[in-house]
PyMOL Python script that loads the backbone (N, CA, C, O; Angstrom):
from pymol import cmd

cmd.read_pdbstr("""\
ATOM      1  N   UNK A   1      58.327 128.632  79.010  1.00  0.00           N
ATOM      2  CA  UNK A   1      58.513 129.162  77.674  1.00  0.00           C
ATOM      3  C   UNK A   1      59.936 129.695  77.546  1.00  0.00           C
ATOM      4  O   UNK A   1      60.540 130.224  78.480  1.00  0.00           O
ATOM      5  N   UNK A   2      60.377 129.533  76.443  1.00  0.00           N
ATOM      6  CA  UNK A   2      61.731 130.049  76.210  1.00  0.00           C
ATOM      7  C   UNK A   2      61.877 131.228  75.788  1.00  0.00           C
ATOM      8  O   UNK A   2      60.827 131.705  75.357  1.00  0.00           O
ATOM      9  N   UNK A   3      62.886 131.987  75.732  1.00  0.00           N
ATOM     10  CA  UNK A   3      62.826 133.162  74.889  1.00  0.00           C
ATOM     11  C   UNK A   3      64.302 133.286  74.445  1.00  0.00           C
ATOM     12  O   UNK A   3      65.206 132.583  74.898  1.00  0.00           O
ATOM     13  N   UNK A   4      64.474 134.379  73.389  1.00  0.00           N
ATOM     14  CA  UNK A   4      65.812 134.547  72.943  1.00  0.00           C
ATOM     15  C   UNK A   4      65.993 135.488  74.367  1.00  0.00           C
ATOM     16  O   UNK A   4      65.149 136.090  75.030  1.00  0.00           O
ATOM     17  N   UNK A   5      67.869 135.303  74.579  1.00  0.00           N
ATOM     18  CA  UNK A   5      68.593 135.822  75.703  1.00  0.00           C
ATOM     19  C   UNK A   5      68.303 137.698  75.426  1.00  0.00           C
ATOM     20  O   UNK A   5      67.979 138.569  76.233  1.00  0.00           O
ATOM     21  N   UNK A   6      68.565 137.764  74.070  1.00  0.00           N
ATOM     22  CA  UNK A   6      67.887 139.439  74.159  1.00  0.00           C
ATOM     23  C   UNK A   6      66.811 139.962  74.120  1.00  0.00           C
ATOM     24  O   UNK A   6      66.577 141.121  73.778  1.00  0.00           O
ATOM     25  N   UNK A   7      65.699 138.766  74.635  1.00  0.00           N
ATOM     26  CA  UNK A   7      64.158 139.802  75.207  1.00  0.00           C
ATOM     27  C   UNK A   7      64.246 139.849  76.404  1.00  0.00           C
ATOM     28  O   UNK A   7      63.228 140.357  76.875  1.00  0.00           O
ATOM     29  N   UNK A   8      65.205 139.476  77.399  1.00  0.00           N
ATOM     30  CA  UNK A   8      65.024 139.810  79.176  1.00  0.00           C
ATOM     31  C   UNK A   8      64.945 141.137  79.493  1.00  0.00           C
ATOM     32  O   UNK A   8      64.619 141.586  80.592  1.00  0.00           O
ATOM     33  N   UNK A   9      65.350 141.974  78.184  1.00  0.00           N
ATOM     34  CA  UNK A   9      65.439 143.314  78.602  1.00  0.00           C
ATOM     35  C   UNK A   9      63.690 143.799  78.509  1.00  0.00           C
ATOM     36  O   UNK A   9      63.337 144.759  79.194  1.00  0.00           O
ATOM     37  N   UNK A  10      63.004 143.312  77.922  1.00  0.00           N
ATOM     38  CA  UNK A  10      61.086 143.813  77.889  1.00  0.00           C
ATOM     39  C   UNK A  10      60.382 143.002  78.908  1.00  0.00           C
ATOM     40  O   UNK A  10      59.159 142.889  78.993  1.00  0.00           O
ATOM     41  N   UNK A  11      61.569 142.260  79.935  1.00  0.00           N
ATOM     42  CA  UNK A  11      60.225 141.988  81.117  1.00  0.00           C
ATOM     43  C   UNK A  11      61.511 142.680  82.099  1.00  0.00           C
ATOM     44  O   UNK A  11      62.737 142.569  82.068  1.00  0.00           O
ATOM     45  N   UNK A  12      60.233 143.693  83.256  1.00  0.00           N
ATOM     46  CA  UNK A  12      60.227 144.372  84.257  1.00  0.00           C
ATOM     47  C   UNK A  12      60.904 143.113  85.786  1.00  0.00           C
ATOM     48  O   UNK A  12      60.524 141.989  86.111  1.00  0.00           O
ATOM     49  N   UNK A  13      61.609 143.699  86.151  1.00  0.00           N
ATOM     50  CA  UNK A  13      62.562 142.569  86.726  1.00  0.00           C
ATOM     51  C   UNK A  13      63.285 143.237  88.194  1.00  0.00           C
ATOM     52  O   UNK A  13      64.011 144.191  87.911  1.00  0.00           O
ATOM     53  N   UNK A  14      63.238 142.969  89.496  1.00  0.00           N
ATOM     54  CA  UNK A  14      63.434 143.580  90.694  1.00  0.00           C
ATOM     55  C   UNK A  14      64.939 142.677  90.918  1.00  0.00           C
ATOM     56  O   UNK A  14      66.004 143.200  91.246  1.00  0.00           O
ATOM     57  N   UNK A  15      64.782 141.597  90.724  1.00  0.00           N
ATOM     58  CA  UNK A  15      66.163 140.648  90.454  1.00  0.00           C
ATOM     59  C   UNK A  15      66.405 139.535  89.218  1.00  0.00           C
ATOM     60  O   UNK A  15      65.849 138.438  89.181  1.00  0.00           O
ATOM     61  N   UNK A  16      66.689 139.688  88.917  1.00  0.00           N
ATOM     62  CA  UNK A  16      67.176 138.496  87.484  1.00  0.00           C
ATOM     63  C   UNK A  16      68.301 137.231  87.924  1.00  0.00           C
ATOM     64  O   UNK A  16      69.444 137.634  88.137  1.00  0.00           O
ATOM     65  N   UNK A  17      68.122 136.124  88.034  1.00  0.00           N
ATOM     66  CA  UNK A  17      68.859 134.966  87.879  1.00  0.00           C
ATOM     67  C   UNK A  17      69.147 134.120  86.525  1.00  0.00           C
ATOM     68  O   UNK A  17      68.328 133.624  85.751  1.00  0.00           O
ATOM     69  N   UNK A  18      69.966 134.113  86.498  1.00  0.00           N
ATOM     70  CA  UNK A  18      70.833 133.370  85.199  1.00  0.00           C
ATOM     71  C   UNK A  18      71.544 132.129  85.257  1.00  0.00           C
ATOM     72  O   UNK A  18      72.767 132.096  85.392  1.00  0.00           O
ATOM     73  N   UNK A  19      70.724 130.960  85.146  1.00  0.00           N
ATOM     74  CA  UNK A  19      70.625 129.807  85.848  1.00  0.00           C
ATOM     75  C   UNK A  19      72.078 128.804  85.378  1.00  0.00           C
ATOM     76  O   UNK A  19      72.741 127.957  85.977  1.00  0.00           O
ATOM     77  N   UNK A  20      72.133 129.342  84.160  1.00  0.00           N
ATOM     78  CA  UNK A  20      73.137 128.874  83.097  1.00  0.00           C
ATOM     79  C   UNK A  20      73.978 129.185  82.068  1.00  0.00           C
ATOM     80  O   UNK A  20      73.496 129.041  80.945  1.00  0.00           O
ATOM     81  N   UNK A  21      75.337 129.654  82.160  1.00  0.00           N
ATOM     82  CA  UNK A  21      75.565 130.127  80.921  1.00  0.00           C
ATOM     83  C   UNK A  21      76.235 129.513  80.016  1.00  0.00           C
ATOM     84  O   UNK A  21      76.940 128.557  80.337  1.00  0.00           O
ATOM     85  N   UNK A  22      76.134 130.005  78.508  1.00  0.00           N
ATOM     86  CA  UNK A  22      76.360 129.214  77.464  1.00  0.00           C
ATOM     87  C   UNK A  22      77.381 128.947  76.982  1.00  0.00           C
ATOM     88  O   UNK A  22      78.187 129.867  76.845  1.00  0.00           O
ATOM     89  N   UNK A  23      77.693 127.779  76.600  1.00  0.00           N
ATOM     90  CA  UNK A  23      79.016 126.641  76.810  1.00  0.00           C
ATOM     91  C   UNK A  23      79.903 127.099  74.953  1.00  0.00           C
ATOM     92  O   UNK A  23      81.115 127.062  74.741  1.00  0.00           O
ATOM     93  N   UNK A  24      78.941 127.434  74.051  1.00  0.00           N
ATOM     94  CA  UNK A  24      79.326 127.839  72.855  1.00  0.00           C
ATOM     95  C   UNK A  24      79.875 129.760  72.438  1.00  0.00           C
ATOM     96  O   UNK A  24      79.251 130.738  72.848  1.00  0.00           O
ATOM     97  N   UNK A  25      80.667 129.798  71.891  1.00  0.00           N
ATOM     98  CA  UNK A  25      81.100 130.934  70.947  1.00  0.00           C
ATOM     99  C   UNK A  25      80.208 131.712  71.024  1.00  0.00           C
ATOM    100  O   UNK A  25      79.963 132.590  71.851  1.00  0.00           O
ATOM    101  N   UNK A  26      79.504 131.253  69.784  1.00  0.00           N
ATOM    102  CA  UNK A  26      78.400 132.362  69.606  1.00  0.00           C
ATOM    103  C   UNK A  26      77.316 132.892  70.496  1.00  0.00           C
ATOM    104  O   UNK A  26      77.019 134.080  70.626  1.00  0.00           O
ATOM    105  N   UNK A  27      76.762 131.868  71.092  1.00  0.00           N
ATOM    106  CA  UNK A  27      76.083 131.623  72.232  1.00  0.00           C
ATOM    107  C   UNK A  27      76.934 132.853  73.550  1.00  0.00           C
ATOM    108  O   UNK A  27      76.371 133.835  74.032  1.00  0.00           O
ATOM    109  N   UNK A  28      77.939 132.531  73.768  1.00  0.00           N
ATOM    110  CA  UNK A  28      78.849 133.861  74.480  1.00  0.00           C
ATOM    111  C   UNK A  28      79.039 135.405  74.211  1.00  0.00           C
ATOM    112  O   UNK A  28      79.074 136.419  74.908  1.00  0.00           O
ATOM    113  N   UNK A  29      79.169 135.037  72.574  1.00  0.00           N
ATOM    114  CA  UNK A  29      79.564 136.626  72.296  1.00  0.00           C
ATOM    115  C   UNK A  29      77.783 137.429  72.430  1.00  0.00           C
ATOM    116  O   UNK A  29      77.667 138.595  72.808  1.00  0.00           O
ATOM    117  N   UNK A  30      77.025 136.893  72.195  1.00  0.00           N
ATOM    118  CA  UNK A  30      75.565 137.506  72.371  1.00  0.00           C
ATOM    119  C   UNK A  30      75.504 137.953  73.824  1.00  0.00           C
ATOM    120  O   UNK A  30      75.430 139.118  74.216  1.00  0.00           O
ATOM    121  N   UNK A  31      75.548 136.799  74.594  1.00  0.00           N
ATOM    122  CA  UNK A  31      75.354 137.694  76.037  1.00  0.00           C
ATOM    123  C   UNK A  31      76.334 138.186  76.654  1.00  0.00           C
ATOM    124  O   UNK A  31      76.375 138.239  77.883  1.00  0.00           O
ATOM    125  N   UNK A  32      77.382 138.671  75.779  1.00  0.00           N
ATOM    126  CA  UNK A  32      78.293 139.367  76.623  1.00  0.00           C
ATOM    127  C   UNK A  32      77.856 140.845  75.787  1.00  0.00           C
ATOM    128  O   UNK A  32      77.645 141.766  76.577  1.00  0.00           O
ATOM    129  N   UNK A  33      77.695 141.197  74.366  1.00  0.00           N
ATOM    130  CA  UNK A  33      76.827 141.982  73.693  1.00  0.00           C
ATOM    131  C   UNK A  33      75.752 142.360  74.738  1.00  0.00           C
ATOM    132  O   UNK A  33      75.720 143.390  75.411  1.00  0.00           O
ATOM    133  N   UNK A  34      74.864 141.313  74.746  1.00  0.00           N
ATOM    134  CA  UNK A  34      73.721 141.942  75.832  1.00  0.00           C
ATOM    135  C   UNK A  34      73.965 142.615  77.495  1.00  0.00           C
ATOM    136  O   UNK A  34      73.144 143.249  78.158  1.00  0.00           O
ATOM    137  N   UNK A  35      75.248 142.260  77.834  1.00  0.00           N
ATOM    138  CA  UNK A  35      75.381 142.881  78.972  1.00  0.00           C
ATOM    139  C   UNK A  35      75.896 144.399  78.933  1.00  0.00           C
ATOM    140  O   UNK A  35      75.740 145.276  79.783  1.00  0.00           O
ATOM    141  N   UNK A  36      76.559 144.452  77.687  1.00  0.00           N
ATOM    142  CA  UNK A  36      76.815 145.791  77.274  1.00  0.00           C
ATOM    143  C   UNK A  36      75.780 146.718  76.507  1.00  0.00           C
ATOM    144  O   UNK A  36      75.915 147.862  76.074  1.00  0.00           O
ATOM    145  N   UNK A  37      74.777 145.907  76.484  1.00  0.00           N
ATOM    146  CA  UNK A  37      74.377 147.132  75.931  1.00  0.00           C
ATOM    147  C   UNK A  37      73.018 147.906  76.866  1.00  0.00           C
ATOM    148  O   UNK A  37      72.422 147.570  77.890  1.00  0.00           O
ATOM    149  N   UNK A  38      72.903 149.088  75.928  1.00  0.00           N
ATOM    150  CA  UNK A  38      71.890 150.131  76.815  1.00  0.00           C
ATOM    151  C   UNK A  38      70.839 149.452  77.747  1.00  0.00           C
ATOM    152  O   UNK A  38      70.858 149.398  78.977  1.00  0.00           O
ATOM    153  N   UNK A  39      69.532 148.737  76.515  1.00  0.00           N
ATOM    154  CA  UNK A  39      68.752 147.993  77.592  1.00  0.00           C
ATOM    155  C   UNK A  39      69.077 147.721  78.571  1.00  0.00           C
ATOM    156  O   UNK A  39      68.766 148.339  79.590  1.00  0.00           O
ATOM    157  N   UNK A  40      69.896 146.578  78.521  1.00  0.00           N
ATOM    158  CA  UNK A  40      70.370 145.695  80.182  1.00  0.00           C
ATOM    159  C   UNK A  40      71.141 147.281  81.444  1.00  0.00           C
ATOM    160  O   UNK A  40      71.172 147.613  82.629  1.00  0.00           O
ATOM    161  N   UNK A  41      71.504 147.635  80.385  1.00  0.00           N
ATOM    162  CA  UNK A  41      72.360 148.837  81.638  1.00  0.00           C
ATOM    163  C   UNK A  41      71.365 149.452  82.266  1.00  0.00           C
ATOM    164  O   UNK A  41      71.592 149.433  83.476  1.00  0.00           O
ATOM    165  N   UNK A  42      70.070 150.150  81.935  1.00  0.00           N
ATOM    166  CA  UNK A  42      68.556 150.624  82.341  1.00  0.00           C
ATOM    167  C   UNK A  42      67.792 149.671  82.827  1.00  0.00           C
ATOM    168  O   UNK A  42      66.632 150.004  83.071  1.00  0.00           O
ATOM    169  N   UNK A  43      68.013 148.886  82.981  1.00  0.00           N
ATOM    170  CA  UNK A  43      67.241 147.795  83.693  1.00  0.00           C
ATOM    171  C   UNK A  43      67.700 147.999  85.398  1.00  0.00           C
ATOM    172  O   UNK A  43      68.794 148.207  85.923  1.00  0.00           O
ATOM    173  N   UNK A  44      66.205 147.818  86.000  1.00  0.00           N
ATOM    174  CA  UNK A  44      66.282 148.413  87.710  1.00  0.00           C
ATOM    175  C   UNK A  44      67.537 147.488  88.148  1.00  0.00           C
ATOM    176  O   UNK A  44      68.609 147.911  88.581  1.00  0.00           O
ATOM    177  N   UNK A  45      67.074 145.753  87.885  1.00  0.00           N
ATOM    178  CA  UNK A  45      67.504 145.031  88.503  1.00  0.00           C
ATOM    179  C   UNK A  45      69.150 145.264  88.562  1.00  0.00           C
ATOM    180  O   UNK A  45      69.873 145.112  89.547  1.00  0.00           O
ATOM    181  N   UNK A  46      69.521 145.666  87.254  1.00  0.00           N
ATOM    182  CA  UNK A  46      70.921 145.978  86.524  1.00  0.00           C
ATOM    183  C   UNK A  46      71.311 147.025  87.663  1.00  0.00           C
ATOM    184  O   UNK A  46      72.132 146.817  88.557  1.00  0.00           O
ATOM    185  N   UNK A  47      70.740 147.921  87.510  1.00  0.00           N
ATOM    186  CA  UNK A  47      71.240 149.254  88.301  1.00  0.00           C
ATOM    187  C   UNK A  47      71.325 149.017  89.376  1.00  0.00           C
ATOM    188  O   UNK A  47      72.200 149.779  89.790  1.00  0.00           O
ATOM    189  N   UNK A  48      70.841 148.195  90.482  1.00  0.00           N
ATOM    190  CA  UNK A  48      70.410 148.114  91.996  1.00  0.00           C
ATOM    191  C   UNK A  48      71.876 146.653  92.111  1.00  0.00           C
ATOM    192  O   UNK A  48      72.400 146.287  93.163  1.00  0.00           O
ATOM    193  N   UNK A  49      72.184 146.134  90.757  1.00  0.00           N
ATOM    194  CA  UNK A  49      73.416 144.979  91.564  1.00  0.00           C
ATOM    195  C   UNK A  49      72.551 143.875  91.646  1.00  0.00           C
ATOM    196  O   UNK A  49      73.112 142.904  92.153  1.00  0.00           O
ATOM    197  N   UNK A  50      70.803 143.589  91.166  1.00  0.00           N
ATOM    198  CA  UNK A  50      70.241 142.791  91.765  1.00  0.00           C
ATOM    199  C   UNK A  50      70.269 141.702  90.840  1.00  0.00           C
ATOM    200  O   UNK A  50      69.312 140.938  90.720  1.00  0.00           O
ATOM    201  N   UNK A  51      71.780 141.552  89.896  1.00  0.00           N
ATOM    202  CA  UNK A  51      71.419 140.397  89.137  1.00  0.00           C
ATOM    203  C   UNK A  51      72.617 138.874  89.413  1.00  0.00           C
ATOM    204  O   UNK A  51      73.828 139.068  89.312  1.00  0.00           O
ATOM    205  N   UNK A  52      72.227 137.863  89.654  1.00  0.00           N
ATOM    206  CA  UNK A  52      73.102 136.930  90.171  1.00  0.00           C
ATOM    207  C   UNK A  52      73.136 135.960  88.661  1.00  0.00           C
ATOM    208  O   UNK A  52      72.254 135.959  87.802  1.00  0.00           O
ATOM    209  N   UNK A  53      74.215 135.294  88.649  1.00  0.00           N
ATOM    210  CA  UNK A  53      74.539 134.709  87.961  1.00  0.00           C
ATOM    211  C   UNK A  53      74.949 133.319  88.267  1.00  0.00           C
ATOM    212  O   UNK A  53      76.055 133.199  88.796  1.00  0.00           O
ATOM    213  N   UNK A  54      74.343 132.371  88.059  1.00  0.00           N
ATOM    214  CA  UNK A  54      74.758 131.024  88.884  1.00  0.00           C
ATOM    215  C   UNK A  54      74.613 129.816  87.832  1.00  0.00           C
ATOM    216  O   UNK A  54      73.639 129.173  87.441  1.00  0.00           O
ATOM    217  N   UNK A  55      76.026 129.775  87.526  1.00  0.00           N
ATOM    218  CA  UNK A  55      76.582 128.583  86.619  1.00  0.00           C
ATOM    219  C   UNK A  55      76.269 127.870  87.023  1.00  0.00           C
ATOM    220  O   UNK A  55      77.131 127.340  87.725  1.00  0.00           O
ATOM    221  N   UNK A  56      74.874 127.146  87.040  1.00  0.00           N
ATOM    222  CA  UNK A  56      74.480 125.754  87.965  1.00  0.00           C
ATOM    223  C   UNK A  56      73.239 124.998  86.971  1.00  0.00           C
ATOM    224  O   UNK A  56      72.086 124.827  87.368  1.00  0.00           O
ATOM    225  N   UNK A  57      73.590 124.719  86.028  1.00  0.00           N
ATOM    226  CA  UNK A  57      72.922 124.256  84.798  1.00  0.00           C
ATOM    227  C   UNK A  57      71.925 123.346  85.496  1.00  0.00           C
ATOM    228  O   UNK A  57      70.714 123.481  85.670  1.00  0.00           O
ATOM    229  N   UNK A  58      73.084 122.023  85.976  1.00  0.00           N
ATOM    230  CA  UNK A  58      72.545 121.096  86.120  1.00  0.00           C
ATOM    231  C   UNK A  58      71.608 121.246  87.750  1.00  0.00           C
ATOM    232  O   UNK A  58      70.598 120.574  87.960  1.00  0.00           O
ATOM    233  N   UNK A  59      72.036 121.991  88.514  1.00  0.00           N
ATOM    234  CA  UNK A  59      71.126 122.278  89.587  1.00  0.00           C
ATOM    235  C   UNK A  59      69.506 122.678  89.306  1.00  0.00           C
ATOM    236  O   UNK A  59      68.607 121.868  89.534  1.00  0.00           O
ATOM    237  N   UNK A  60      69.303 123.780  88.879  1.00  0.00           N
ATOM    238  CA  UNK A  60      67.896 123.746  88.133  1.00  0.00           C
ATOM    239  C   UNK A  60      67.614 123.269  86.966  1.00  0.00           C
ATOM    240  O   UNK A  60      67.196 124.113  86.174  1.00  0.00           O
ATOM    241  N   UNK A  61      67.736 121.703  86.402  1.00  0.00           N
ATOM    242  CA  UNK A  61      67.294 121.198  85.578  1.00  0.00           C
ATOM    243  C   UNK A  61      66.055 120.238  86.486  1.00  0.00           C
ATOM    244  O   UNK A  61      65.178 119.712  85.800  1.00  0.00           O
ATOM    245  N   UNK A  62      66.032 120.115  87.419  1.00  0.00           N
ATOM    246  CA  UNK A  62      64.946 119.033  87.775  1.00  0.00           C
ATOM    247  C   UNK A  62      63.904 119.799  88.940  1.00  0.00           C
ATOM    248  O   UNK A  62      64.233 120.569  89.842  1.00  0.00           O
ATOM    249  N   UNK A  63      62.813 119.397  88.649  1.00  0.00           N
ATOM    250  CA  UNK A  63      61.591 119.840  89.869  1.00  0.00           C
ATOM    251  C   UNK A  63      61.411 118.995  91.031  1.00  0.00           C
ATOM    252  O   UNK A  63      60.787 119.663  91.855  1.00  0.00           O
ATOM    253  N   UNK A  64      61.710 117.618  91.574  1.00  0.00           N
ATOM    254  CA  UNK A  64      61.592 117.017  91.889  1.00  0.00           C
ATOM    255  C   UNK A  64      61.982 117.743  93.392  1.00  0.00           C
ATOM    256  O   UNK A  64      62.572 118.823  93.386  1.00  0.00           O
ATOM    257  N   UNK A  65      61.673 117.185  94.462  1.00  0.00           N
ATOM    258  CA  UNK A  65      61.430 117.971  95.776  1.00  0.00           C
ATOM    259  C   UNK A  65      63.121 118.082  96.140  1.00  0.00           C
ATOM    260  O   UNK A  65      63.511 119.248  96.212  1.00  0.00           O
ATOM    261  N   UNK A  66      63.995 117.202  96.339  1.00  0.00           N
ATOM    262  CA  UNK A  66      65.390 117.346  96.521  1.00  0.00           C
ATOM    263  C   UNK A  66      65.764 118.207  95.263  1.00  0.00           C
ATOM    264  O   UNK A  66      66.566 119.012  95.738  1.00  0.00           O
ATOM    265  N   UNK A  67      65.648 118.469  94.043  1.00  0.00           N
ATOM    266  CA  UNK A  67      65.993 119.630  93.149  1.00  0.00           C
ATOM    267  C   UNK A  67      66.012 120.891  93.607  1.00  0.00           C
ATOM    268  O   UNK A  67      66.884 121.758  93.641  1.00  0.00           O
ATOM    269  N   UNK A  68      64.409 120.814  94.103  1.00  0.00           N
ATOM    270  CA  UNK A  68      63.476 122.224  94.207  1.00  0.00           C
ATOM    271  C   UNK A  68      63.912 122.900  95.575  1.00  0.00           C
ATOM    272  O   UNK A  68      63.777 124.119  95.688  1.00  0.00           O
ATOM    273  N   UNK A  69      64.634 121.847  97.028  1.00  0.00           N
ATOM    274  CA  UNK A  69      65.030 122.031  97.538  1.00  0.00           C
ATOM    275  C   UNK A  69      66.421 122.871  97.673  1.00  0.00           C
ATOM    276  O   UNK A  69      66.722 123.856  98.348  1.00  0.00           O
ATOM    277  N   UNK A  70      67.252 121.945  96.605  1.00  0.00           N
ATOM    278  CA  UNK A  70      68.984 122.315  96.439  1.00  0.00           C
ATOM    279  C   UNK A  70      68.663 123.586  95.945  1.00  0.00           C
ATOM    280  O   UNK A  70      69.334 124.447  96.515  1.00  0.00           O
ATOM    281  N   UNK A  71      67.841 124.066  95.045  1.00  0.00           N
ATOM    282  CA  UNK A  71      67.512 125.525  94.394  1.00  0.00           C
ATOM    283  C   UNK A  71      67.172 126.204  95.418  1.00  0.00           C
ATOM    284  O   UNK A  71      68.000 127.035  95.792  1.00  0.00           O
ATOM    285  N   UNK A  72      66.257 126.120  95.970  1.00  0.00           N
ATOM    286  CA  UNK A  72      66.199 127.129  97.046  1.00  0.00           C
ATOM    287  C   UNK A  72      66.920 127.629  97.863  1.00  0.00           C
ATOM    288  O   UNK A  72      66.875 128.813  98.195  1.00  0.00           O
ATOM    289  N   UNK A  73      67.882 126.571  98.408  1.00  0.00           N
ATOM    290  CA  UNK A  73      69.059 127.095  98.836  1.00  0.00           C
ATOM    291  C   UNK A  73      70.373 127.621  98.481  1.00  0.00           C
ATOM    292  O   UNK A  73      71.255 128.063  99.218  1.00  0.00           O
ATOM    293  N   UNK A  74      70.334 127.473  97.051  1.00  0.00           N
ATOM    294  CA  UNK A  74      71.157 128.333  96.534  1.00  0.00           C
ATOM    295  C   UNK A  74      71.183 129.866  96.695  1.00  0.00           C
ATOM    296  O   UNK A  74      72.012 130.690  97.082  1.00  0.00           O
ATOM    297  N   UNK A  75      69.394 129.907  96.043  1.00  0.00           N
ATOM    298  CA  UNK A  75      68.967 131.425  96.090  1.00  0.00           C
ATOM    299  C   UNK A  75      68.543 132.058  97.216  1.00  0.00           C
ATOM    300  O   UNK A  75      68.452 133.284  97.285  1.00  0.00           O
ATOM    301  N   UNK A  76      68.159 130.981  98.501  1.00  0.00           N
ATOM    302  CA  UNK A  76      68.354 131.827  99.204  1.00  0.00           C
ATOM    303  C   UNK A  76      70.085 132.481  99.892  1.00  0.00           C
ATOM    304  O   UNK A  76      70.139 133.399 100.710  1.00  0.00           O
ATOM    305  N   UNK A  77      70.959 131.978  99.502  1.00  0.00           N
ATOM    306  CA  UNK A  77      72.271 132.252  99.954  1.00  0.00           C
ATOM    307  C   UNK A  77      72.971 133.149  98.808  1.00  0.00           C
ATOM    308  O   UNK A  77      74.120 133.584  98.877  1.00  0.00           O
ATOM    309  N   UNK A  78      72.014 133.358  97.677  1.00  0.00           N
ATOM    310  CA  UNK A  78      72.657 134.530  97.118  1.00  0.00           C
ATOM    311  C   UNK A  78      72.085 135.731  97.187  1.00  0.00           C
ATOM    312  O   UNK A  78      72.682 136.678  96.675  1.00  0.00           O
ATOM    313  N   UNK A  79      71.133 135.887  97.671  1.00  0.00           N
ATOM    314  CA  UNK A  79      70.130 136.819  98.032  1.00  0.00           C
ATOM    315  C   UNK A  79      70.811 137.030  99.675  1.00  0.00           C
ATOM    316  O   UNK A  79      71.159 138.190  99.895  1.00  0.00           O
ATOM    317  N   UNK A  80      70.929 136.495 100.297  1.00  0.00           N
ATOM    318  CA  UNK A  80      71.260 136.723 101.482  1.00  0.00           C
ATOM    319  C   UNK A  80      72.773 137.502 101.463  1.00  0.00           C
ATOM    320  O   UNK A  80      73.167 138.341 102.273  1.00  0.00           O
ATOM    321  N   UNK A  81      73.632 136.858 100.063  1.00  0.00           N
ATOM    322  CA  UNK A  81      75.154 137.330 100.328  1.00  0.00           C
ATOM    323  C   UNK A  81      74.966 138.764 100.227  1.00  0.00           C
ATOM    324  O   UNK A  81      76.037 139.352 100.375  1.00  0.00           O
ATOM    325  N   UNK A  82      73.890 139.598 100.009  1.00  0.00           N
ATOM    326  CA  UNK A  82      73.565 141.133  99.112  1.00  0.00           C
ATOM    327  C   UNK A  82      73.622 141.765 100.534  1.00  0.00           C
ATOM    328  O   UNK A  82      74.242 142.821 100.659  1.00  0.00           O
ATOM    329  N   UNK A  83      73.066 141.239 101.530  1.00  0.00           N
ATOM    330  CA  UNK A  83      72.747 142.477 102.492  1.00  0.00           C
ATOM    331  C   UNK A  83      73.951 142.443 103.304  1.00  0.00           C
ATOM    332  O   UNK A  83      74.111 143.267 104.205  1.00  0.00           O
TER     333      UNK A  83
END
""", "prot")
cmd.dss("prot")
cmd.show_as("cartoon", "prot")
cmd.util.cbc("prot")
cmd.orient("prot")
């Protein structure tokens, strides 16, 4: 399911990944808005550093076992870069 980029702040979140970011204007100035504002700043994940950001559009676009694979190893190596 999709949602607009400013409801991530009403789900409860220990780490947040951001699989893709948006290639348009407007599309930009919103989530750069959303990173500034209150919600996202009160958010655990926000506060703890636990949010990664990985310009990798085309990496999680497919489920297929070599996809699901390359994904996993992304996240596990950004999760790992934390400790």
């Amino acid at each position: 399911m999709e949602e607009e980029i400013e409801a991530i702040v009403d789900y409860p979140a220990d780490h947040i990944f951001i699989t893709g970011l948006p290639s348009n204007l407007a599309a930009k100035k919103r989530m750069n808005r959303l990173f500034r504002s209150e919600p996202w700043l009160e958010m655990e994940a926000v506060k703890k550093n636990q949010v990664y950001i990985i310009d990798k559009p085309d990496l999680f676009y497919g489920y297929d076992p070599l996809s699901s694979q390359g994904q996993l190893h992304e996240l596990m190596r950004l999760l790992t870069l934390q400790n």
